[in-house]
C-alpha positions as CSV (number, residue, x, y, z in Angstrom):
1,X,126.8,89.7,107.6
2,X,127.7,93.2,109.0
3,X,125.3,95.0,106.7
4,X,122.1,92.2,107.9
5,X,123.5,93.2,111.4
6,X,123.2,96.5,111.0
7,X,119.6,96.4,109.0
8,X,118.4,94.9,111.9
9,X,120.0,97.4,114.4
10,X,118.2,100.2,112.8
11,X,114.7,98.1,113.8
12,X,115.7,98.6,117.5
13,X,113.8,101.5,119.1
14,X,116.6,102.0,121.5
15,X,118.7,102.6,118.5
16,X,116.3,104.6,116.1
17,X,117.7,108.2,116.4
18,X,121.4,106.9,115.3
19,X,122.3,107.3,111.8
20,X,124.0,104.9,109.1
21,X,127.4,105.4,110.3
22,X,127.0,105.4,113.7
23,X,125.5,101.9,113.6
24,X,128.5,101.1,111.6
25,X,130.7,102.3,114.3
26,X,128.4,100.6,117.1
27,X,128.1,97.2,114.9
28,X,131.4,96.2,115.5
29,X,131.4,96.8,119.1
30,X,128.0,94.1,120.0
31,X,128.1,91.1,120.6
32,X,125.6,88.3,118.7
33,X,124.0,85.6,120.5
34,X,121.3,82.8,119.3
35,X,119.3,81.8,121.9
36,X,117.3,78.3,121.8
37,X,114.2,77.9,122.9
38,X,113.9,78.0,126.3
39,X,117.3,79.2,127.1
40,X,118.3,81.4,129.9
41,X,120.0,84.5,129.2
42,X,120.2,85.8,133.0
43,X,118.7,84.6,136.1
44,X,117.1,87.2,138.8
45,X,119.7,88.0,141.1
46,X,122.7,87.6,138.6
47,X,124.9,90.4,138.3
48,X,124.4,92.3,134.7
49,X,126.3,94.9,132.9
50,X,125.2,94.7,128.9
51,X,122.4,96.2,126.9
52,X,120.5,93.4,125.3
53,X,118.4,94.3,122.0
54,X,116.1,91.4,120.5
55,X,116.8,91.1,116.6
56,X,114.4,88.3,116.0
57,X,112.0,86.2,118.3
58,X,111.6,87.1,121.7
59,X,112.0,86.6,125.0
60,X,109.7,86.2,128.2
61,X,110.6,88.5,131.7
62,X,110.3,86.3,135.2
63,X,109.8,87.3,138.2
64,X,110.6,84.9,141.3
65,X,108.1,85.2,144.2
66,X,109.2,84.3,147.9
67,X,107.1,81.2,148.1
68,X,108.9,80.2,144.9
69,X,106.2,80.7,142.4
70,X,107.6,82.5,139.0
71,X,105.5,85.3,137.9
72,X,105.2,85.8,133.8
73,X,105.8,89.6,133.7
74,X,106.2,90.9,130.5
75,X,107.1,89.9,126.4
76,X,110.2,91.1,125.2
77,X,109.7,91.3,121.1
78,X,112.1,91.6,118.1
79,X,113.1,95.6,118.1
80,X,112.5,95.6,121.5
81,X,115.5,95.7,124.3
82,X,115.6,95.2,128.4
83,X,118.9,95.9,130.1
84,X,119.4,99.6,129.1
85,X,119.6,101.1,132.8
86,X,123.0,99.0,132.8
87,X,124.6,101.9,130.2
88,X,124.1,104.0,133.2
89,X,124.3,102.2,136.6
90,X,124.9,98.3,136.4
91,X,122.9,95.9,138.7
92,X,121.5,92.9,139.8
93,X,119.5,91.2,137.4
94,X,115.5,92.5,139.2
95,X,114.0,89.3,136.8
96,X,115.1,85.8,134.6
97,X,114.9,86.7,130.8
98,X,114.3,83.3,128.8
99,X,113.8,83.0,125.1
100,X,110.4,82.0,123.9
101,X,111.7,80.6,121.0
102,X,114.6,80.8,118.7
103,X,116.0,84.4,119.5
104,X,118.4,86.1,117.9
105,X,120.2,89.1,120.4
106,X,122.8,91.5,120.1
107,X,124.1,92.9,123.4
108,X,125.8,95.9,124.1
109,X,128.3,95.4,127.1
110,X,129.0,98.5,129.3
111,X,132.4,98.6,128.9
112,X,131.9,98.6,125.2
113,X,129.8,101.4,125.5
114,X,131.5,103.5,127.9
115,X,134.6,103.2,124.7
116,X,132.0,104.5,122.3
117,X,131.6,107.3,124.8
118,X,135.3,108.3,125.1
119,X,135.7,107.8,121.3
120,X,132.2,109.0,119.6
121,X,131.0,110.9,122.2
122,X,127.9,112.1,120.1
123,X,126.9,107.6,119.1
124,X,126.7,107.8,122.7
125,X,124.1,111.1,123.3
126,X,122.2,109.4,120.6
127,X,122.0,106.1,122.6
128,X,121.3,107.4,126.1
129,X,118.2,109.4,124.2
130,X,117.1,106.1,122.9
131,X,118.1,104.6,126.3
132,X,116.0,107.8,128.1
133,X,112.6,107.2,125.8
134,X,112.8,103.7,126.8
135,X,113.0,103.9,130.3
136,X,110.5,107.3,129.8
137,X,108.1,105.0,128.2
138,X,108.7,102.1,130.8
139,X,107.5,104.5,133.8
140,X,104.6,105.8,132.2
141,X,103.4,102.3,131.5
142,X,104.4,100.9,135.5
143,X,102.5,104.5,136.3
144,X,99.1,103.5,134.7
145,X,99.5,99.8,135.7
146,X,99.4,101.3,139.5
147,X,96.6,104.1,138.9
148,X,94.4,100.8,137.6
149,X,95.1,99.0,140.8
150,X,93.8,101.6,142.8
C-alpha cells in the first residue's frame, strides 16, 4: 500500500520537485481519505489547517452567495490540490469542497508539516516551491479572469 501511495504522490504537482525518498519520508506523515460521491470535505466558513491533494476523482469548489445561491467555481482533478496556503497561514475555509464522485485524498495537516520542517528541513523547501508554483499559477489565472471582465 505505501509504495501505490507514494506512486500516486509523485502525480501531485504540488509535490513534483520532491524526490523518491522524500515522498517516503512525507508518505507516512498524510493522512488518506475516500470520499463518496457527494461528500463534503469542508464547508465555507469552517476553520482549515491541512493540505489536501486529490489522488483520484475529483472534487468541485462552492462558493455561497449572500442571497443563498451556491456558485460552481472551479474543478479540483486527480494531481491537483486546494488548501496549500494553510502550510503557511491557516484560515477559514473562503469555499465548500465536495467530491464529484468517488475521490480518493491524501491530506497534509499543518502540524504534520511544520514536523517535516523541524526534522527535513530541505522535504519542506521542496514543498513550499511546489506550494509557491501553485499559488504563482493560481494568481496568474484569477489575474486574466479579471483583465477579461474589463
Amino acid at each position: 500500500m505505501q509504495d501505490n501511495f507514494i506512486d500516486y504522490l509523485q502525480q501531485s504537482a504540488v509535490l513534483a520537485n520532491l524526490e523518491p525518498y522524500m515522498l517516503s519520508i512525507l508518505a507516512p506523515k498524510m493522512q488518506f481519505r475516500q470520499l463518496e460521491p457527494h461528500e463534503v470535505l469542508i464547508e465555507e466558513g469552517e476553520y482549515m489547517d491541512y493540505l489536501s491533494l486529490v489522488l483520484v476523482g475529483e472534487l468541485g469548489v462552492i462558493k455561497n452567495k449572500p442571497t443563498g445561491e451556491q456558485v460552481y467555481v472551479e474543478t479540483v482533478s486527480a494531481g491537483s490540490c486546494f488548501g496549500e496556503i494553510v502550510l503557511i497561514d491557516s484560515s477559514i475555509s473562503a469555499f465548500t469542497v465536495r467530491a464529484n464522485e468517488l475521490t480518493g485524498i491524501a491530506t497534509l495537516s499543518k502540524k504534520a508539516f511544520e514536523t517535516v520542517l523541524s526534522d527535513y528541513p530541505r522535504v519542506a523547501i521542496e514543498i513550499l516551491r511546489g506550494v509557491a508554483l501553485m499559488l504563482s499559477l493560481r494568481l496568474r489565472q484569477a489575474s486574466e479572469q479579471l483583465s477579461q471582465q474589463c
